[in-house]
C-alpha positions in Angstrom: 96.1 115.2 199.9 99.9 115.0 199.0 99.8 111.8 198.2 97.2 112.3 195.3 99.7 114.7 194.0 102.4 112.0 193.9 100.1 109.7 192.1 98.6 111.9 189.5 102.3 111.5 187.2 101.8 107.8 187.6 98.7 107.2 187.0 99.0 110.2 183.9 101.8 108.0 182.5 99.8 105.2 183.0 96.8 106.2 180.7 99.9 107.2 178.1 101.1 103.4 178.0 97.6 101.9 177.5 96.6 104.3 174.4 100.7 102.4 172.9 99.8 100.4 169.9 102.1 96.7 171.0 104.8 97.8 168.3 104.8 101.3 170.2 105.1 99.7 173.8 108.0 97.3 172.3 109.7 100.7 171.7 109.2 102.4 174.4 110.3 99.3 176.4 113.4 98.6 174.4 114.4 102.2 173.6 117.8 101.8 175.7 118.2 98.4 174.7 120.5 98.1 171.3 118.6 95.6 168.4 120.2 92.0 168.8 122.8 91.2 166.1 121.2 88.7 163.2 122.8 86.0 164.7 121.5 84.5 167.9 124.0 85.8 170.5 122.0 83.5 173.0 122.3 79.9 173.9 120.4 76.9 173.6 119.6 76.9 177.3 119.6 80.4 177.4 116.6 80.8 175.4 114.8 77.9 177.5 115.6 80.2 180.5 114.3 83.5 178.6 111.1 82.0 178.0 110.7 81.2 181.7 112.0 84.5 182.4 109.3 85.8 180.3 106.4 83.9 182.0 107.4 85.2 185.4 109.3 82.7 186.9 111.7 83.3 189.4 115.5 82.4 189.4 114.2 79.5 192.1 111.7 78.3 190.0 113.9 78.0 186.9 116.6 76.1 189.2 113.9 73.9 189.8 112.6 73.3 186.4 115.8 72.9 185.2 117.2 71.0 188.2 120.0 73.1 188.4 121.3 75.1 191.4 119.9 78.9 191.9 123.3 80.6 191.5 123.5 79.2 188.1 119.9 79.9 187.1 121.2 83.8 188.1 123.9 83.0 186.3 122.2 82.2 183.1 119.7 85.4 183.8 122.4 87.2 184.2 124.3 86.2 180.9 120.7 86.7 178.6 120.8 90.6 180.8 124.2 91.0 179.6 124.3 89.7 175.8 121.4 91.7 175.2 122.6 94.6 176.2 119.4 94.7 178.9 118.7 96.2 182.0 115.6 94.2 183.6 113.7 91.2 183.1 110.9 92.7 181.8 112.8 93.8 178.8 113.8 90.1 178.0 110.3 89.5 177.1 110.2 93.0 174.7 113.7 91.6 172.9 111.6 87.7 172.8 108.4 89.8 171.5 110.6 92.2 169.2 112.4 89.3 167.5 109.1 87.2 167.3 107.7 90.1 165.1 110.6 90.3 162.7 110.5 87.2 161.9 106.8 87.1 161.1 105.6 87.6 157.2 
């Protein structure tokens, strides 16, 4: 029984999320995370790894597509985390989704 009490907030917040408009979720997901300067503080390469980031690859996988070694596919993951201003992963894909918006009509 006590651990339908400890899911109850979960799956309440839950519920919260999916009734989020996609503008609202971006929001929610970035509220920590400062708006990116104008200028694109990430690289080339940087932006190749973002994407991957984004569709849920791992930092092996990205050595691998990249043929690069791991420690530099952290590396790069960590450098997008840090000129963001991010915290996680996930929130590459809000900044990616948040900028793709802006620049739409």
């Amino acid at each position: 029984m006590q651990a339908q009490f400890e899911h109850e907030p979960l799956a309440a917040a839950m519920a919260e999320g999916r009734m989020l408009t996609v503008d609202q979720a971006l929001d929610e997901a970035l509220a920590d995370a400062p708006r990116s300067p104008r200028s694109d503080p990430l690289t080339a390469r940087e932006r190749e790894v973002a994407a991957l980031v984004v569709s849920g690859h791992t930092n092996r996988q990205i050595a691998a597509a990249f043929v690069i070694a791991e420690p530099t596919a952290e590396r790069h993951v960590a450098n997008i985390l840090n000129k963001l201003g991010l915290h996680s992963r996930a929130q590459i894909g809000a900044v990616l989704e948040r900028e793709r918006r802006d620049q739409a009509p």
